[in-house]
C-alpha positions as a Markdown table, in Angstrom:
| # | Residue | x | y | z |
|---|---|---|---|---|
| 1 | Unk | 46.6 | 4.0 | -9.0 |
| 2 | Unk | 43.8 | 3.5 | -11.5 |
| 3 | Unk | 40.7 | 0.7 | -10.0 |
| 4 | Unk | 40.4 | -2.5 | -11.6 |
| 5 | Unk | 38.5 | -3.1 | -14.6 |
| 6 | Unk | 34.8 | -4.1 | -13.6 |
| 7 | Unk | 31.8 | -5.1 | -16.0 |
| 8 | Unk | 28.3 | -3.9 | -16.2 |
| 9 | Unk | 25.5 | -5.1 | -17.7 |
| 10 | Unk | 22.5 | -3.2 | -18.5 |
| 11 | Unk | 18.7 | -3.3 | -19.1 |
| 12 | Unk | 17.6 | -1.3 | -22.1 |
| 13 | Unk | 13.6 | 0.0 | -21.4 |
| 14 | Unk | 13.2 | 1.3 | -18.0 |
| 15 | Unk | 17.1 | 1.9 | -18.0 |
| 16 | Unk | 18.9 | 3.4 | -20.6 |
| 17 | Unk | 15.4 | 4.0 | -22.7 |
| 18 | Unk | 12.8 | 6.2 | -22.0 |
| 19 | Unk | 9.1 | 3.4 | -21.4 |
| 20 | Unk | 5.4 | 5.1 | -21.7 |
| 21 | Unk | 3.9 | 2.8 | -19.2 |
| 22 | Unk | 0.0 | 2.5 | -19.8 |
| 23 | Unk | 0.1 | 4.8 | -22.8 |
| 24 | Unk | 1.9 | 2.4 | -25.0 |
| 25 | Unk | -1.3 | 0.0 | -25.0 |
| 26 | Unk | -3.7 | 2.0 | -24.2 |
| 27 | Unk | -2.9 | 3.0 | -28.1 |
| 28 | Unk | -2.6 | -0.4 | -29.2 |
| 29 | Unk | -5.9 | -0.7 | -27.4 |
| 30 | Unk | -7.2 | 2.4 | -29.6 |
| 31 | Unk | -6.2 | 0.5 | -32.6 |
| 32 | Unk | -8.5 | -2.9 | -31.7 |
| 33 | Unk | -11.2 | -0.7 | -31.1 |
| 34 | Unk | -13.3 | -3.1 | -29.0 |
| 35 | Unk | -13.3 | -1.6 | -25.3 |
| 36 | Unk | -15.2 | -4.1 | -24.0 |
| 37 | Unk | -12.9 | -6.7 | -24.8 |
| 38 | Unk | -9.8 | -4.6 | -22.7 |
| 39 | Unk | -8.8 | -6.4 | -20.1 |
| 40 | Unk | -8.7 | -10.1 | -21.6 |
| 41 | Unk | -6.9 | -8.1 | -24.5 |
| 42 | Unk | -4.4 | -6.7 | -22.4 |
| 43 | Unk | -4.1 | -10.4 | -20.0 |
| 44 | Unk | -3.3 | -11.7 | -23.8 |
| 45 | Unk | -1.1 | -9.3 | -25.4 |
| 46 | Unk | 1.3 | -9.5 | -22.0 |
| 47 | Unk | 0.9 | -13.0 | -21.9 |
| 48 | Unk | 2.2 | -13.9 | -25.1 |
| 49 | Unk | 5.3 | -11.0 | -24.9 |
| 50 | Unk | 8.0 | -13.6 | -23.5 |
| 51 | Unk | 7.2 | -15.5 | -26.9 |
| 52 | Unk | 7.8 | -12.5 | -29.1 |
| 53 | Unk | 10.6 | -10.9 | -27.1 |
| 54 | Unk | 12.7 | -14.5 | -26.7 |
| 55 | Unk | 12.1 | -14.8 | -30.7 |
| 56 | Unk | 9.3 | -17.8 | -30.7 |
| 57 | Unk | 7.2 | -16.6 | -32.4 |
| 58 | Unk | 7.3 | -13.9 | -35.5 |
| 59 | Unk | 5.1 | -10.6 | -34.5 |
| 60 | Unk | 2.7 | -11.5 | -36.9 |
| 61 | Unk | 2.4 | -15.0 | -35.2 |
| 62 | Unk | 1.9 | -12.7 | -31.9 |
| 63 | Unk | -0.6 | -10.9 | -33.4 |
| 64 | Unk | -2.7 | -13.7 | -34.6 |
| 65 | Unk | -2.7 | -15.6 | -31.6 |
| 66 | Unk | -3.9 | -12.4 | -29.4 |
| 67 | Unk | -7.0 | -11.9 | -32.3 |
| 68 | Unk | -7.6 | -15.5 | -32.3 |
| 69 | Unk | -7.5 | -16.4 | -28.1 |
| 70 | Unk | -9.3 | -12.5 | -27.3 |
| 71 | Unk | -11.6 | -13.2 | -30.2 |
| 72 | Unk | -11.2 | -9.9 | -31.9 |
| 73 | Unk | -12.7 | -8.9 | -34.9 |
| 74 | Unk | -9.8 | -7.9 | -38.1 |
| 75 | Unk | -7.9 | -5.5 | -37.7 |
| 76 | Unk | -4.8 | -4.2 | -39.4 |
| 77 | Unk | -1.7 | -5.8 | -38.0 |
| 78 | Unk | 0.7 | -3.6 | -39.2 |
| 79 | Unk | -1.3 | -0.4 | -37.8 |
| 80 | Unk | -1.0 | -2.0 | -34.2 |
| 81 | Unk | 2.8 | -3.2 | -34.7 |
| 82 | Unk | 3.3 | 1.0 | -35.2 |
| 83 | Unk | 1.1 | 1.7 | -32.3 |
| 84 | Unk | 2.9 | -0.5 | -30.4 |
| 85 | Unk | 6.6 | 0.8 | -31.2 |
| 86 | Unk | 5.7 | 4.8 | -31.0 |
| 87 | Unk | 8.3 | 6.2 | -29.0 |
| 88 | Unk | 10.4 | 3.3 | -28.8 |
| 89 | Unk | 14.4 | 4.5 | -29.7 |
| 90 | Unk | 13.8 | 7.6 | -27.1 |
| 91 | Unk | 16.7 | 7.4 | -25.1 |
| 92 | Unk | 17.5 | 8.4 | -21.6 |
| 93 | Unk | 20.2 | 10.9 | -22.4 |
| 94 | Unk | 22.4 | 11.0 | -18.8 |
| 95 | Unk | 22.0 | 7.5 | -18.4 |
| 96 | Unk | 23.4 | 7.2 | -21.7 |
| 97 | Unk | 25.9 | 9.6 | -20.6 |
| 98 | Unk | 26.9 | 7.9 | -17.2 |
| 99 | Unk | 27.5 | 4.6 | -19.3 |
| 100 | Unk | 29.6 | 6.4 | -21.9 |
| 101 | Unk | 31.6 | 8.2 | -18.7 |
| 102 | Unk | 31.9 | 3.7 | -17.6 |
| 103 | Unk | 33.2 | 3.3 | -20.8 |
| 104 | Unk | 35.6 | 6.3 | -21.0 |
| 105 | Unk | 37.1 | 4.9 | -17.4 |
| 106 | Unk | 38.1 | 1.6 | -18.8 |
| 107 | Unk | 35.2 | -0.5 | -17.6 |
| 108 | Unk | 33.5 | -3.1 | -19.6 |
| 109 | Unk | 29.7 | -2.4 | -20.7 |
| 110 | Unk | 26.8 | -5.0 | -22.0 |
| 111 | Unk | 23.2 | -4.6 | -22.8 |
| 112 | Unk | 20.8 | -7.1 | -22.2 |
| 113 | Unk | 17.0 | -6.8 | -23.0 |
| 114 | Unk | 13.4 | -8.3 | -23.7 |
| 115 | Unk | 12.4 | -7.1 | -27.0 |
| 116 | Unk | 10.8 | -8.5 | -30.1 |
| 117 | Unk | 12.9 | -8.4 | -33.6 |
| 118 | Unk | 10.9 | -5.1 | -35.0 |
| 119 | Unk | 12.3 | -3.3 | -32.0 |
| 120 | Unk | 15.8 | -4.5 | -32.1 |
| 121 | Unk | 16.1 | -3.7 | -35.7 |
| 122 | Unk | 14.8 | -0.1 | -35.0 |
| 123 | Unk | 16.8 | 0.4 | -32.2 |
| 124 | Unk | 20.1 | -0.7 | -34.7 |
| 125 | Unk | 18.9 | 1.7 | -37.0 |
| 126 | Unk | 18.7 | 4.8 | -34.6 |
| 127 | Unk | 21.2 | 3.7 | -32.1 |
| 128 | Unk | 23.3 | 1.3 | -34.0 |
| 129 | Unk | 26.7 | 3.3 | -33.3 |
| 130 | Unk | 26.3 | 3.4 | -29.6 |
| 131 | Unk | 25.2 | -0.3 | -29.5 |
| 132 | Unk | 28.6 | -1.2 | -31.9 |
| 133 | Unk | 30.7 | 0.6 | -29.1 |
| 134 | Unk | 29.6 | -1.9 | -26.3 |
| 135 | Unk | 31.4 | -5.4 | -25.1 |
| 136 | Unk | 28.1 | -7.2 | -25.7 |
| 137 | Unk | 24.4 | -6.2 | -27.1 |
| 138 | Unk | 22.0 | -9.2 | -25.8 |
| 139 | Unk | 18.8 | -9.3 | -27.6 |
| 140 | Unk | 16.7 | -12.2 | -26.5 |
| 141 | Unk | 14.8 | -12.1 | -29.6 |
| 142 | Unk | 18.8 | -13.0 | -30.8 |
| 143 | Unk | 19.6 | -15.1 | -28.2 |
| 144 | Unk | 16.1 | -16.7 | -28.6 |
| 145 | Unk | 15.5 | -16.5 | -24.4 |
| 146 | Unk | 14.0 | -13.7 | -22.6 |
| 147 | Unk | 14.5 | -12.7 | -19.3 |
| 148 | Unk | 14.1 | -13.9 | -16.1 |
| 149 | Unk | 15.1 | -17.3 | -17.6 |
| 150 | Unk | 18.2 | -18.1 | -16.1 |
| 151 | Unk | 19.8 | -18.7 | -19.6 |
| 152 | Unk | 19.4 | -15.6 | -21.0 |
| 153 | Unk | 22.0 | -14.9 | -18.0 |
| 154 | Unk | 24.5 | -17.1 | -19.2 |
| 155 | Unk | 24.4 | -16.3 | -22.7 |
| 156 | Unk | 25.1 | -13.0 | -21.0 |
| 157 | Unk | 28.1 | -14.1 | -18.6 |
| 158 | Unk | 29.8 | -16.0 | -22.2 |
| 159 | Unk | 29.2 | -13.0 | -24.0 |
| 160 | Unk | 30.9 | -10.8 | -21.9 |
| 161 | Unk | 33.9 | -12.9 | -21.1 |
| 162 | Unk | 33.8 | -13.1 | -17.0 |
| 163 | Unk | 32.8 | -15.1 | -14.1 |
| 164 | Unk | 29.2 | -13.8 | -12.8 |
| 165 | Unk | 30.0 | -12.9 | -9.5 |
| 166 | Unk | 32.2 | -10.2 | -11.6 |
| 167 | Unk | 29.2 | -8.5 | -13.5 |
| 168 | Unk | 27.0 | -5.2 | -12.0 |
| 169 | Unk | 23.5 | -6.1 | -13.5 |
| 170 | Unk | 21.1 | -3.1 | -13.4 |
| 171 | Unk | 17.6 | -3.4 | -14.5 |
| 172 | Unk | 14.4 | -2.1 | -13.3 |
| 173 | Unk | 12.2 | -4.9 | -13.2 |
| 174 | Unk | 12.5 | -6.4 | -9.8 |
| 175 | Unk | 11.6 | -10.6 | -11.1 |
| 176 | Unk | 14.9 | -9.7 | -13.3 |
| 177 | Unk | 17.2 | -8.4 | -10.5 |
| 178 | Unk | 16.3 | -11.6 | -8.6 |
| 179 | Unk | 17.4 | -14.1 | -11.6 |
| 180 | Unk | 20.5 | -12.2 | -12.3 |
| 181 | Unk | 21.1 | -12.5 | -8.3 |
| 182 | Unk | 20.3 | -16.4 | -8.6 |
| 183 | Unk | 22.5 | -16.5 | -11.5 |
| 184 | Unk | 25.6 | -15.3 | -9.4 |
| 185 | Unk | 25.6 | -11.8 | -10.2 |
| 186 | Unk | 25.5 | -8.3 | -8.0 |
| 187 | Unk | 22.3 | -7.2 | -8.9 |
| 188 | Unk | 20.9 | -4.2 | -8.7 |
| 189 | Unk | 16.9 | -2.9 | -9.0 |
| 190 | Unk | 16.9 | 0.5 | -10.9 |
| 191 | Unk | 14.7 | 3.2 | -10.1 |
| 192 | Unk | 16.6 | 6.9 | -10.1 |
| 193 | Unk | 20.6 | 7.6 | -11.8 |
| 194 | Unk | 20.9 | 9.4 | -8.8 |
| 195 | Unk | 20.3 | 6.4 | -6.7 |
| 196 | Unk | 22.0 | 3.8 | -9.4 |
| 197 | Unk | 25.1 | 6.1 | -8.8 |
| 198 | Unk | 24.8 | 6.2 | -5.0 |
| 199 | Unk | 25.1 | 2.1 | -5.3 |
| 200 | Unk | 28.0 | 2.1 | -7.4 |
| 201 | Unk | 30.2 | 4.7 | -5.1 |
């Protein structure tokens, strides 16, 4: 006899794409060009990410409220915004192919992520068929919440169609495995496939 049905819901960077870690702005930080300035730049630019991601603000709103509150000399916006998003639609191939192979099963399959609108209409543009075969693509720039605010869950929980304690959240950010957990859901912190796939047997 075939097992139930059951829902997942994903976290895009860290999960099912590929993240740089310091390299991503330690280019960005190239791009400023004022070393001395680093660390308030990079207190800033984090800062203020929750407001880009969850659609607040535009990116070039972002960008002129880190140059303005750092106190940065001009710089070209545009050159950082392409520093910032190298690398950005890599994806982690046997994750991918583990959620295909959930998908294949029967299961049900949503996405939900922090990222700004630039990134979520790359990501459409290089992974736009894959994204069109899931139950649900959650963009908080879209939903205009970011994670871990607990209504970015229940956009999630509507969107996919079930109660919360029904939905498998994976995501590799430990404040976001928490809020999915407050939110009713099993949550699960990501760090290996191998171990992701230990939990789920």
């Amino acid at each position: 006899m075939a097992a139930s049905p059951k829902t997942y819901l994903f976290d895009l960077y860290g999960v099912t794409l590929k993240v740089e870690g310091p390299a991503q702005f330690e280019r960005v930080n190239r791009v400023i060009g004022e070393p001395e300035k680093t660390e308030l730049f990079r207190e800033v630019y984090t800062e203020l990410r929750q407001d880009l991601n969850a659609g607040r603000i535009s990116e070039i709103s972002y960008w002129n409220q880190v140059q303005a509150r750092v106190g940065l000399l001009d710089f070209d916006f545009g050159e950082a915004m392409v520093a910032d998003y190298v690398g950005i639609t890599e994806m982690d191939e046997e994750v991918r192919g583990f959620i295909d192979g959930l998908k294949d099963q029967g299961h049900r399959v949503g996405v939900l992520a922090n990222i700004p609108r630039g990134v979520a209409e790359r990501l459409r543009d290089v992974h736009g068929q894959w994204l069109n075969s899931l139950d649900a693509v959650l963009f908080s720039c879209e939903i205009d919440t970011a994670k871990p605010d607990p209504r970015a869950y229940e956009v999630a929980i509507e969107a996919l169609g079930v109660p919360a304690g029904e939905i498998t959240f994976v995501d590799d950010r430990s404040v976001n495995v928490e809020a999915a957990r407050e939110a009713g859901m099993n949550a699960i912190h990501f760090t290996t496939l191998d171990a992701l796939k230990e939990r789920l047997s």
